[in-house]
Structures are given as C-alpha cells and as structure tokens.
Wavefront OBJ file of the C-alpha trace (Angstrom):
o trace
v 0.000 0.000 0.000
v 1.449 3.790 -1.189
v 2.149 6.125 1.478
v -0.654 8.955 1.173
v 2.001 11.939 2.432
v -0.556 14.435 1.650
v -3.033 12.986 3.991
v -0.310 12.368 6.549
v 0.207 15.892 6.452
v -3.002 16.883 6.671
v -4.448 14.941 9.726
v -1.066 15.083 11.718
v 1.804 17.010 10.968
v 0.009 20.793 10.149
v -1.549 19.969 13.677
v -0.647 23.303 15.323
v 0.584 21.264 18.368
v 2.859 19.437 15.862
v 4.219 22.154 14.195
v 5.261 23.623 17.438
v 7.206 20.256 18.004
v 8.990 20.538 14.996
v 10.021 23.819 15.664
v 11.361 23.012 19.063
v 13.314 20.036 17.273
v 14.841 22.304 14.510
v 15.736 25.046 17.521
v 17.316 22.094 19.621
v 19.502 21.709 16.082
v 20.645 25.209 15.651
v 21.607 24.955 19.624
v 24.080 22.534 18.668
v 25.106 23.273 15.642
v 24.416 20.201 13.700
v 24.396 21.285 9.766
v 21.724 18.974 7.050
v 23.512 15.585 6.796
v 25.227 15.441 10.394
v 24.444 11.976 11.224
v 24.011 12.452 14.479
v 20.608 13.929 16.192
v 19.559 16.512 18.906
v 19.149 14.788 22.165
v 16.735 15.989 24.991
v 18.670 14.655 28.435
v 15.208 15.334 29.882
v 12.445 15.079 27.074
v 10.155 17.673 25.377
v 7.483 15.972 26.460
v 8.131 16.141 29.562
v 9.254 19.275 30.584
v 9.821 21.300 27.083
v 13.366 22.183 27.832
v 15.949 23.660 25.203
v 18.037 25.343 27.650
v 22.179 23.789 26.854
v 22.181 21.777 29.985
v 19.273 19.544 28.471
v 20.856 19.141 25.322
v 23.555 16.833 23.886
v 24.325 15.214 20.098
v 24.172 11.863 19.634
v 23.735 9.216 17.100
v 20.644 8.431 15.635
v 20.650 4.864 17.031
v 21.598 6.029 20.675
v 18.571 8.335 20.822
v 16.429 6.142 19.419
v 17.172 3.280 21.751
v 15.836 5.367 24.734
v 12.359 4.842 23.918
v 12.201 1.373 22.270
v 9.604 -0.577 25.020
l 1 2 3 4 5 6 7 8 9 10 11 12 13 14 15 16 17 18 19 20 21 22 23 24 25 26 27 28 29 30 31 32 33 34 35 36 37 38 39 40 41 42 43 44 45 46 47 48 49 50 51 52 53 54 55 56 57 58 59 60 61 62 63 64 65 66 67 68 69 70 71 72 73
C-alpha cells in the first residue's frame, strides 16, 4: 500500500501542536550546531514531552541509534 504523504500531512503534521514540536526540534539543532547531513541527532537529556526544555544543559548530540534506543519498550 502507497504512502498517502498528503493525507499524513493533513491529519497530523500541520496539527498546530505538531508544528510547534517541529520547531522546538529544529531550535534544539541550531543549539548545537548540527548542519543537514550530520548523522548524528539533537538529544533531549530530559524530554520535550516532559518538561519542554531547550536550555544547553538539556541538550547533547548523539547518534541516531543512541537516541532512538531510549524509547524502544
């Protein structure tokens, strides 16, 4: 089954909440200077979803697999 990306969009990611999300990732980016193609990813020591923290001290780079290993159940 083909991925309908323009339904994705439009139940999920243009959700204002979302898109507020996004932006917070993309800030967390600039924070650490990681350029388009840096293999490595923004992590949130404690998460946005928990406590919506930027600030340095919350922040650190690392791989993609690292971060993502946090929140495998």
């Amino acid at each position: 089954m083909a991925r309908d990306y323009a339904k994705e969009y439009a139940e999920y990611h243009s959700n204002p909440t979302q898109r507020k999300n996004r932006s917070m990732r993309n800030i967390a980016r600039r924070a650490l200077n990681l350029e388009k193609g840096d293999p490595r990813e923004a992590d949130h020591k404690k998460p946005l979803s928990k406590g919506r923290s930027n600030g340095k001290k919350n922040l650190r780079a690392v791989s993609k697999k690292t971060n993502r290993k946090k929140y495998d159940g």
